[in-house]
C-alpha positions in Angstrom: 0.0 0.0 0.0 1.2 3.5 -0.8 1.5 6.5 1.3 -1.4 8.1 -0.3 -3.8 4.9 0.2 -2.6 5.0 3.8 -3.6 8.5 3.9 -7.1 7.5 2.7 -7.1 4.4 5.3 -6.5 6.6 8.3 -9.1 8.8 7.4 -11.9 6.3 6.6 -11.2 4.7 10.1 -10.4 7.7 11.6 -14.4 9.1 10.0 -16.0 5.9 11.5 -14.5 5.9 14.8 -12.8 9.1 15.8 -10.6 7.3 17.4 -7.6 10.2 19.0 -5.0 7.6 18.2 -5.6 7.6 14.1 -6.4 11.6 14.8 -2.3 11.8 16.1 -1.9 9.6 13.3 -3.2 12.3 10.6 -1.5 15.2 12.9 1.9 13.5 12.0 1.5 13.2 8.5 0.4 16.7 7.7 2.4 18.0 10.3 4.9 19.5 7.5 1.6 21.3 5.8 2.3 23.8 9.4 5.9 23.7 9.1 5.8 25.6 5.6 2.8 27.9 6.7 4.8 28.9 9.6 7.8 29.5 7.7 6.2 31.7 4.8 4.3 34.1 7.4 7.6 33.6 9.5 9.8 35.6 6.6 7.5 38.5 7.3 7.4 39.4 10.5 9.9 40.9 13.3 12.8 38.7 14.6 11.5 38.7 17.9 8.9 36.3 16.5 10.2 32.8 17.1 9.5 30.6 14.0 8.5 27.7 16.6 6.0 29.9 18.4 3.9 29.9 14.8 4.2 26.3 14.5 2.4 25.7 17.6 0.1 28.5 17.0 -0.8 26.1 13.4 -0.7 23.0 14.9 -3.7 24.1 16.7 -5.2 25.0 13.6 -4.2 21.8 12.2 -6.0 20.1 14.6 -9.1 21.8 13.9 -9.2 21.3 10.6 -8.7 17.1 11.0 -11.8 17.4 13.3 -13.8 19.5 11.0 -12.6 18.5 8.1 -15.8 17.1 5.5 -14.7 15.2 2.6 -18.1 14.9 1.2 -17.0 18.9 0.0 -15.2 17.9 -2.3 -12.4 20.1 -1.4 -8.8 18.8 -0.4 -7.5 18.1 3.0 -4.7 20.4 2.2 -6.2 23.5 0.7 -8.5 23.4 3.8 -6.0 22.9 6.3 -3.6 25.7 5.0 -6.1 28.0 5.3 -7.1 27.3 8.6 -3.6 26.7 9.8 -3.0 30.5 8.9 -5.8 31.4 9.9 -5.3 29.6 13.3 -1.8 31.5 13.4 -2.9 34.9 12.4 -5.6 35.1 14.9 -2.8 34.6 17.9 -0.5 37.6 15.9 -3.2 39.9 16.3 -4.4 38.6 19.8 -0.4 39.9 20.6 -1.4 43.3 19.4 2.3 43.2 19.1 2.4 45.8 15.8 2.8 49.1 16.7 -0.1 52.0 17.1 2.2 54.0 15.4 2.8 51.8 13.1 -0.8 50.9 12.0 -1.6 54.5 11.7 1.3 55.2 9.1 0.3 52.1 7.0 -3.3 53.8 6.8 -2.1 57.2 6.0 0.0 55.6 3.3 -3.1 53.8 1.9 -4.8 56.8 2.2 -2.7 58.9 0.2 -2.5 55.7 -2.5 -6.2 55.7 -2.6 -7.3 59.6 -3.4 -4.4 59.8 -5.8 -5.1 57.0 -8.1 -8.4 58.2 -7.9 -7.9 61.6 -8.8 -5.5 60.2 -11.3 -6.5 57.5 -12.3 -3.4 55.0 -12.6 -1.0 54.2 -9.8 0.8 57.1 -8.1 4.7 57.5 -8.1 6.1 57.6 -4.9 7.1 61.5 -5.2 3.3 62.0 -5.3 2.7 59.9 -2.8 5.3 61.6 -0.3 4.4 64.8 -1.4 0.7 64.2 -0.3 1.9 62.9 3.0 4.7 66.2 3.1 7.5 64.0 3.7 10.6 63.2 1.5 11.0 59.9 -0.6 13.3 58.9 1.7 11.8 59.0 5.0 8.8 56.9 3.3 11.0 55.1 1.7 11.7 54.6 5.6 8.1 54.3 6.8 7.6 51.3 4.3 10.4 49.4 5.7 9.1 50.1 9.3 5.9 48.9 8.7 7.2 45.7 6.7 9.3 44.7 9.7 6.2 44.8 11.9 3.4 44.5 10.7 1.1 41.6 8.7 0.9 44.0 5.6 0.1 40.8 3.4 -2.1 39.1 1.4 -2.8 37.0 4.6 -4.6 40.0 6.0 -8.4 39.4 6.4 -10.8 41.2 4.1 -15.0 41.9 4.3 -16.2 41.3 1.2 -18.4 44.1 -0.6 -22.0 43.6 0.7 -21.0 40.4 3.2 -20.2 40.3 6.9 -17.9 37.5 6.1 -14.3 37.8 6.4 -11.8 35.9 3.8 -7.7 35.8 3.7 -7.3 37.9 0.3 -4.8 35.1 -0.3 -7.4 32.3 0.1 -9.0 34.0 -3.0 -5.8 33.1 -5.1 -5.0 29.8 -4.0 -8.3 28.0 -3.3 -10.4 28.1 -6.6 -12.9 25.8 -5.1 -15.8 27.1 -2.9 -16.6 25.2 0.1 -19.5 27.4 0.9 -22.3 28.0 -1.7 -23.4 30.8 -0.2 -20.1 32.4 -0.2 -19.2 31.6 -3.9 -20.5 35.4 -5.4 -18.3 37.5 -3.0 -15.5 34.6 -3.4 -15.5 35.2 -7.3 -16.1 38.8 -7.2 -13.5 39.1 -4.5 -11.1 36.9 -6.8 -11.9 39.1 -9.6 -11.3 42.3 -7.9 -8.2 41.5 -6.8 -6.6 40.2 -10.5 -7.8 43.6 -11.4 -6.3 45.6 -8.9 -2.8 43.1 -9.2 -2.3 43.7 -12.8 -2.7 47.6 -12.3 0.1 47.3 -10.0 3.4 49.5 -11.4 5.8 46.5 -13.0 7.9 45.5 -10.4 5.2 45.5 -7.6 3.7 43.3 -9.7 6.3 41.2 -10.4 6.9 41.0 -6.5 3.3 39.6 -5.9 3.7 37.5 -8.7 7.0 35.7 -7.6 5.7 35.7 -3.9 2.5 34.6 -4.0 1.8 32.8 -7.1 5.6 31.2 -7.5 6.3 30.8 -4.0 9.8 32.7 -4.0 11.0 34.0 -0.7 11.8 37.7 -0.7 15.6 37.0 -0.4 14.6 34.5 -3.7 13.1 37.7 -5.1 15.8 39.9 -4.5 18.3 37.9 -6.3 15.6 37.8 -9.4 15.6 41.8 -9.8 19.4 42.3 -8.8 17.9 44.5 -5.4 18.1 43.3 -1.5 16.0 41.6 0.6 14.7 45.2 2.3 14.0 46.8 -1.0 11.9 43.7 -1.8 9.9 43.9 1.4 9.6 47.7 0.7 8.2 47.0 -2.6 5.5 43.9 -1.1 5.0 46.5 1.1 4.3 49.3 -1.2 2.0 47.1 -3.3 -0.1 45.3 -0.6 -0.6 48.9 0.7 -2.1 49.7 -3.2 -3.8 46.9 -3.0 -5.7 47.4 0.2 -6.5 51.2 -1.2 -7.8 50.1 -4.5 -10.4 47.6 -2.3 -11.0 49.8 0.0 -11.4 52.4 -2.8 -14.1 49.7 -5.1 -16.1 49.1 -1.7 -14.5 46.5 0.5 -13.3 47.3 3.7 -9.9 45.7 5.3 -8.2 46.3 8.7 -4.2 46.3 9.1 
């Protein structure tokens, strides 16, 4: 028997008798599912996060999703456990309340700015219009963007309401999960999905080419760096800089987000 017909054993028994001992079972074998959760919102946060902290933080999620988890939904195991094992993560971040007031308020000033520009505008604002709305130099937010990338979730992990929903989604649940576990979620899903393509390909070139490489290849931002001949900070700067566009454009077509 393969491993993937051992896979399907455990969970057969493990549907019929909820047995703990075949639940361990499952825990082990997608234990690495939280390992590389862990390590791509790891990258993105502030050293003082330890790596092993978010691990246990998912393996709680984990957890949840083998006892929740429905087959008969026709969705895979893992594209519903990485989303709650984020999820699962994400929600202890923010129970932290470790980013900065500061901090927070800067990233929505920034988006701010980003948002009435482009729409008096209409295409994406350089970042000497952007300063000079804010009346700071290039530099110092040159700065501000490397501040708020060192501490703060400013990623497609965030959690968006969906225009005309109370429901929350991970924006980057939209791009990775094209199934729709919920039927009654499926319009603000694809309208979500499609909002989002829109506002990415509007993105100046290499903002774009940073989502792309991040979220769709999977590249870390060192990875990325190495791709476009800049460092690692000018690549968070520039994920920065585009998530912030993002979020504007969003906020900007009707959706509301929280940083």
């Amino acid at each position: 028997m393969d491993r993937a017909d051992e896979t399907q054993q455990l969970w057969l028994q493990y549907r019929r008798t909820s047995d703990p001992q075949l639940r361990d079972r499952l825990i082990l074998t997608y234990a690495p599912l939280v390992k590389y959760v862990a390590g791509r919102l790891g990258s993105g946060l502030p050293a003082h996060v330890d790596e092993s902290d978010l691990v246990s933080y998912g393996l709680l999620g984990l957890i949840g999703a083998i006892e929740r988890y429905d087959p008969d939904r026709d969705v895979k195991f893992e594209t519903y456990a990485i989303s709650r094992i984020r999820g699962a993560i994400i929600d202890e971040l923010r129970a932290m309340d470790w980013v900065p007031r500061s901090v927070r308020a800067r990233a929505r000033e920034i988006e701010r700015a980003m948002s009435e520009l482009e729409g008096r505008l209409g295409r994406a604002p350089t970042d000497e219009e952007i300063s000079a709305k804010l009346g700071i130099s290039v530099e110092e937010l040159e700065d501000n963007l490397g501040e708020i990338a060192r501490s703060s979730i400013a990623a497609l992990d965030e959690l968006w309401t969906a225009s005309g929903t109370g429901d929350q989604v991970a924006l980057i649940d939209t791009i990775e999960d094209e199934s729709a576990p919920d039927p009654q979620s499926t319009l603000s899903q694809t309208e979500l999905r499609e909002a989002i393509a829109d506002a990415i390909a509007r993105l100046p070139e290499r903002e774009k080419l940073v989502v792309t490489l991040y979220y769709y290849e999977e590249l870390t931002l060192r990875e990325i760096g190495e791709v476009l001949g800049v460092t690692e900070s000018r690549v968070s700067q520039l994920h920065t800089k585009a998530i912030l566009r993002l979020k504007a454009r969003l906020a900007g077509a009707g959706s509301r987000s929280t940083l």
